[in-house]
C-alpha positions, -999 to +999 in steps of 0.1 A: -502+052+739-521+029+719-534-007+730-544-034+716-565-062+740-563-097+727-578-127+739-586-164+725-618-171+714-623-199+742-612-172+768-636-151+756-660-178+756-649-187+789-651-153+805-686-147+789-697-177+804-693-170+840-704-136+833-737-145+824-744-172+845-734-147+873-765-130+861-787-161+865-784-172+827-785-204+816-757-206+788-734-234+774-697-221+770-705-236+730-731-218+729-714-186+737-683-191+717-709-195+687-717-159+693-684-143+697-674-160+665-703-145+644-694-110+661-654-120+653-662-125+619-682-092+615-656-073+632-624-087+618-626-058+587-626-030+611-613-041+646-576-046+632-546-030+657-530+007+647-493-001+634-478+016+660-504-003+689-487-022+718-504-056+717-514-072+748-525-107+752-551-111+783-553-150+783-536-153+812-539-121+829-565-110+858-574-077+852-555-063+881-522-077+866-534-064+829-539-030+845-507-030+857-492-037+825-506-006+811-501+016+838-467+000+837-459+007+796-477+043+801-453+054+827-425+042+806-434+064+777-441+096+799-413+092+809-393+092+778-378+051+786-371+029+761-404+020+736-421-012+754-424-039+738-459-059+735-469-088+756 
Protein backbone atom coordinates (compact mmCIF):
# COMPACT_ATOMS: atom_id res chain seq x y z
CA UNK A 1 0.00 0.00 0.00
CA UNK A 2 1.49 2.98 -1.06
CA UNK A 3 0.73 6.70 0.32
CA UNK A 4 1.08 9.75 -0.68
CA UNK A 5 0.76 12.80 2.20
CA UNK A 6 -0.23 16.10 0.77
CA UNK A 7 -0.59 19.23 2.38
CA UNK A 8 -0.75 23.14 1.25
CA UNK A 9 2.06 25.14 1.70
CA UNK A 10 0.20 27.53 4.24
CA UNK A 11 -0.73 24.34 6.20
CA UNK A 12 2.49 23.37 6.32
CA UNK A 13 3.54 26.71 7.20
CA UNK A 14 0.85 26.74 9.61
CA UNK A 15 1.67 23.49 11.41
CA UNK A 16 5.42 24.40 11.45
CA UNK A 17 4.59 27.42 13.12
CA UNK A 18 2.96 26.18 16.27
CA UNK A 19 5.55 23.52 16.23
CA UNK A 20 8.28 25.67 16.82
CA UNK A 21 6.92 28.16 18.87
CA UNK A 22 5.85 25.16 21.08
CA UNK A 23 9.54 24.82 21.43
CA UNK A 24 10.03 28.46 22.60
CA UNK A 25 10.92 29.81 19.03
CA UNK A 26 10.23 32.94 17.92
CA UNK A 27 9.04 32.46 14.19
CA UNK A 28 6.67 34.43 11.77
CA UNK A 29 4.32 31.87 9.81
CA UNK A 30 6.05 34.04 6.50
CA UNK A 31 8.94 33.32 7.61
CA UNK A 32 8.43 29.67 7.83
CA UNK A 33 6.51 29.22 4.64
CA UNK A 34 9.80 30.98 3.04
CA UNK A 35 11.60 27.84 4.12
CA UNK A 36 9.29 25.07 3.12
CA UNK A 37 9.16 26.69 -0.24
CA UNK A 38 12.95 26.67 -0.87
CA UNK A 39 12.84 22.90 0.46
CA UNK A 40 9.50 22.43 -2.01
CA UNK A 41 11.38 23.60 -4.74
CA UNK A 42 14.53 21.36 -4.05
CA UNK A 43 12.40 18.45 -3.57
CA UNK A 44 9.77 18.71 -6.26
CA UNK A 45 12.38 16.52 -8.90
CA UNK A 46 12.45 13.60 -6.53
CA UNK A 47 9.44 13.75 -4.07
CA UNK A 48 6.82 12.99 -6.97
CA UNK A 49 3.86 10.18 -5.87
CA UNK A 50 4.38 6.31 -7.31
CA UNK A 51 1.66 5.83 -10.12
CA UNK A 52 -0.05 3.36 -8.35
CA UNK A 53 0.16 5.75 -4.71
CA UNK A 54 -3.17 6.49 -2.91
CA UNK A 55 -3.10 10.27 -2.45
CA UNK A 56 -4.13 11.79 0.67
CA UNK A 57 -4.78 15.35 1.30
CA UNK A 58 -4.08 16.24 5.25
CA UNK A 59 -5.35 19.90 5.16
CA UNK A 60 -8.12 19.22 7.01
CA UNK A 61 -7.41 16.19 8.80
CA UNK A 62 -6.04 15.74 12.63
CA UNK A 63 -3.77 13.10 12.57
CA UNK A 64 -6.00 10.77 14.45
CA UNK A 65 -8.62 11.00 11.67
CA UNK A 66 -5.59 10.72 8.94
CA UNK A 67 -4.57 7.61 10.76
CA UNK A 68 -7.71 6.28 10.40
CA UNK A 69 -7.87 6.75 6.79
CA UNK A 70 -4.94 4.62 6.33
CA UNK A 71 -5.61 2.03 8.69
CA UNK A 72 -9.03 2.22 7.01
CA UNK A 73 -7.63 1.91 3.00
CA UNK A 74 -5.07 -0.92 4.46
CA UNK A 75 -7.71 -3.11 5.79
CA UNK A 76 -9.57 -2.75 2.61
CA UNK A 77 -6.74 -4.05 0.54
CA UNK A 78 -5.88 -7.05 2.99
CA UNK A 79 -8.78 -7.87 2.59
CA UNK A 80 -9.17 -8.17 -1.01
CA UNK A 81 -12.28 -5.08 -1.16
CA UNK A 82 -12.59 -2.94 -3.86
CA UNK A 83 -9.22 -0.63 -4.66
CA UNK A 84 -9.76 2.76 -2.46
CA UNK A 85 -9.87 5.58 -3.96
CA UNK A 86 -7.65 8.65 -2.83
CA UNK A 87 -8.74 11.45 -0.62
Amino acid sequence: LKIYLHASLSERARRRTIDKQLLGREVSPGEVARELARRDELDARVMQPAPDALLLDTDQLTPTEEVAWVLTHWHNRVNGDIAPQSS
